[in-house]
VMD Tcl script that draws the C-alpha trace (Angstrom):
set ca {
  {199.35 78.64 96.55}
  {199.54 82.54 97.35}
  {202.27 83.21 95.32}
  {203.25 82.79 91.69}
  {205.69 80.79 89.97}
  {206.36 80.41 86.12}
  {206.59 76.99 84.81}
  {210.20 77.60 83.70}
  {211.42 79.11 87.04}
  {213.22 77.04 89.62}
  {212.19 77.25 92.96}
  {213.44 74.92 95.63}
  {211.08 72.97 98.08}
  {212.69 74.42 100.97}
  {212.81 78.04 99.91}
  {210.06 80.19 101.35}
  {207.79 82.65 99.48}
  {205.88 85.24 101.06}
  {202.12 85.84 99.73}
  {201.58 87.35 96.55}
  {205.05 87.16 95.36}
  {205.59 86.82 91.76}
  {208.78 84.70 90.33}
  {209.06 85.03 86.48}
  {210.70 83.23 83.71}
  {214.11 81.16 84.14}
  {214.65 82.67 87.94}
  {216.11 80.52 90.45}
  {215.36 80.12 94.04}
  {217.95 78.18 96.07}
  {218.15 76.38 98.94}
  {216.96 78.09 102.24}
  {215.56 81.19 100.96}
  {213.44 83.64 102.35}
  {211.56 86.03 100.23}
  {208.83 88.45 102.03}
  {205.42 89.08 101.01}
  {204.64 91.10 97.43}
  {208.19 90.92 96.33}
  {209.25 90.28 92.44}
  {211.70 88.47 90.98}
  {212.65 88.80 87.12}
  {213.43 86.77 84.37}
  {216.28 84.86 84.82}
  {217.25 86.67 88.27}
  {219.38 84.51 91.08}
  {218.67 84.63 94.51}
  {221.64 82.33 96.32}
  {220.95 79.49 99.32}
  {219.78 81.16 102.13}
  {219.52 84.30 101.00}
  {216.97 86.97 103.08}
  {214.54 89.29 101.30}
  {212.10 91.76 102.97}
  {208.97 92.60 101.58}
  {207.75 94.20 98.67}
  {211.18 93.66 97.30}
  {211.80 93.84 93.50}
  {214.65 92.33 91.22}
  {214.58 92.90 88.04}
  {215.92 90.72 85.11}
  {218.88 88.91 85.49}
  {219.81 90.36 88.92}
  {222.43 87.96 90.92}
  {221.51 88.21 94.91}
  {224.53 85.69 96.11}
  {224.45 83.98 99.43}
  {224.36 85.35 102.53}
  {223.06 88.46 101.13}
  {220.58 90.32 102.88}
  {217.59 92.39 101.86}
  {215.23 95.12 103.92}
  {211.86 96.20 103.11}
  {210.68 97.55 99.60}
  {214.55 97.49 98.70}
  {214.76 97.78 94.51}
  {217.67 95.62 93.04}
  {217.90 96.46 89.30}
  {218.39 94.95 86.24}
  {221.81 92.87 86.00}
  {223.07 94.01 89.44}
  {225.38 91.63 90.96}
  {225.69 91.48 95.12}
  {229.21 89.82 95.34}
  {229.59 87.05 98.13}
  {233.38 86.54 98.05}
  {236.03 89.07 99.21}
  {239.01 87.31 97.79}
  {237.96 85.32 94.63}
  {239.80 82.13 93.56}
  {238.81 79.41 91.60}
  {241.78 77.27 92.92}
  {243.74 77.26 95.79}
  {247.68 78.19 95.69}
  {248.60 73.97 95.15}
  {246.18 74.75 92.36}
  {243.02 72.23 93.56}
  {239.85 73.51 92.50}
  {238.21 75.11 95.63}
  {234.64 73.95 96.75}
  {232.26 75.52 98.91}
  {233.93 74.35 102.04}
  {236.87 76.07 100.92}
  {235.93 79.57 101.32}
  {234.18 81.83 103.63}
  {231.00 83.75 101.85}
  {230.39 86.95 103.35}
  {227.83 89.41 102.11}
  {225.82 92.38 101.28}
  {223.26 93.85 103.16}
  {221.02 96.22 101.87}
  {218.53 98.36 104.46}
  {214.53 98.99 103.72}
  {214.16 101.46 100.57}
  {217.32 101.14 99.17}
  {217.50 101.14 95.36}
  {220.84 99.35 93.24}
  {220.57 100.90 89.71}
  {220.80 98.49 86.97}
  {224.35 96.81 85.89}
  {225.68 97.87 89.42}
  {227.86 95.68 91.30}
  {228.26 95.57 95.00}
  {231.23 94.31 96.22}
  {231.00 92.04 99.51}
  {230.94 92.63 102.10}
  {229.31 95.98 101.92}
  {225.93 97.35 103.72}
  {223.83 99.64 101.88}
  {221.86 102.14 103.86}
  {218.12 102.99 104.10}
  {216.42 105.01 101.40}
  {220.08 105.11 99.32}
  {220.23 105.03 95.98}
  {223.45 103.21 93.82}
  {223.34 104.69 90.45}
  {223.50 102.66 87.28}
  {226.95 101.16 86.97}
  {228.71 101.93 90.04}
  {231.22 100.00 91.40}
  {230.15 99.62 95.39}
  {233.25 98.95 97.45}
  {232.35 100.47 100.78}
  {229.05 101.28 103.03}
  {227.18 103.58 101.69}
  {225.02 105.72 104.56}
  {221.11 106.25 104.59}
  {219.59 108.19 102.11}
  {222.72 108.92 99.79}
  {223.31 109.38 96.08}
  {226.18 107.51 94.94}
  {228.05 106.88 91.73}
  {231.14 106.17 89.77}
  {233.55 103.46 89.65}
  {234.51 103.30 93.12}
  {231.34 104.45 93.68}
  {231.08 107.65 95.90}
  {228.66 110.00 97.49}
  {227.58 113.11 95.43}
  {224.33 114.05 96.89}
  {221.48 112.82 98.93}
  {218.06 111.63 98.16}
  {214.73 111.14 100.26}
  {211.94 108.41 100.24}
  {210.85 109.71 96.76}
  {214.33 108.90 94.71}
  {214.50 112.51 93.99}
  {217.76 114.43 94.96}
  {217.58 116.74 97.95}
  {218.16 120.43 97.75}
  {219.65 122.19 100.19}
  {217.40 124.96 101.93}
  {218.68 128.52 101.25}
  {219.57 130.05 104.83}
  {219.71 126.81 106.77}
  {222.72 125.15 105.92}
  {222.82 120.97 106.73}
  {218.72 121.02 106.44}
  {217.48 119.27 102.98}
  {214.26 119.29 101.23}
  {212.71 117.11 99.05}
  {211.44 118.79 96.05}
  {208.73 116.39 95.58}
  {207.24 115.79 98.83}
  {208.77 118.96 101.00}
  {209.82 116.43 103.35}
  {212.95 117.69 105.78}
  {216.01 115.59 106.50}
  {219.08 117.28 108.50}
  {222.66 116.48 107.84}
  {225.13 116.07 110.56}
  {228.86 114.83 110.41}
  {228.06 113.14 107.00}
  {225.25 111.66 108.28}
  {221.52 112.60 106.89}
  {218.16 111.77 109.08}
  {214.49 112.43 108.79}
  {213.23 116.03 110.56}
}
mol new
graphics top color blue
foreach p $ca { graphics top sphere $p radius 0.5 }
foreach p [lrange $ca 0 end-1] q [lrange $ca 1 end] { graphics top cylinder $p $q radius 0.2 }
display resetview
């Protein structure tokens, strides 16, 4: 085996682990999924049937990755997050039967290599979550969010922008729409809302 598994996790047989992946205390792995090499998944964290996970992706404790949600590379989901799977949520339908899985469509959240979801965040299917964004602790997520920005509140919304680091970008004096990062003086350019790599 090239991966680890705690006695008291719950992995299904047809799930697939990548190498070197780690799955702690009371997790479980359902049906179908697909977790890349060197990721982590926390105590008591949920990742739903046929969910897809890059590598070197990290939940942390008690995350909730429903199905069909979708996961880049190095992507950081933190503690308590919840990825949504169901846009109009029902436990019965209007003759008041109790729905089953047929009865619904799941859709999902996809989140793009880098990303970070701060802990006790929820995002709120279906949603995608851009590269190298960042969802602060206990936002609210209820629309895409684009590559490399901050966002927060309850809806959550864009305040800033961050680069490959995590740390906020500052603007440079006398070049208005080009961003540094104060960390690694790495240049992004922002166009129409939209922020890429120099």
């Amino acid at each position: 085996m090239k991966y680890r598994v705690q006695p008291s996790a719950q992995v299904d047989e047809t799930a697939e682990i990548g190498a070197g992946s780690s799955v702690w205390d009371l997790a479980q792995i359902r049906e179908g999924a697909r977790l890349g090499e060197g990721c982590v998944i926390g105590r008591g964290a949920y990742v739903g049937t046929g969910v897809h996970m890059g590598d070197n992706c990290k939940l942390q404790n008690y995350a909730l990755v429903y199905e069909p949600a979708e996961l880049g590379d190095g992507v950081f989901i933190g503690p308590a997050v919840v990825l949504t799977n169901d846009h109009n949520p029902r436990s019965v339908d209007p003759e008041g039967k109790q729905k089953r899985g047929g009865d619904w469509e799941a859709v999902g959240v996809k989140i793009a290599d880098g990303a970070s979801i701060g802990a006790r965040s929820v995002c709120v299917a279906p949603v995608s979550i851009g590269r190298w964004s960042m969802v602060a602790a206990g936002a609210v997520v209820t629309k895409d969010v684009p590559d490399f920005a901050l966002v927060v509140g309850v809806p959550a919304r864009r305040i800033g922008w961050v680069g490959r680091a995590g740390v906020r970008l500052t603007e440079r004096e006398g070049e208005p729409g080009v961003w540094e990062c104060p960390e690694t003086g790495a240049l992004y350019e922002e166009k129409d809302g939209v922020l890429t790599e120099r």
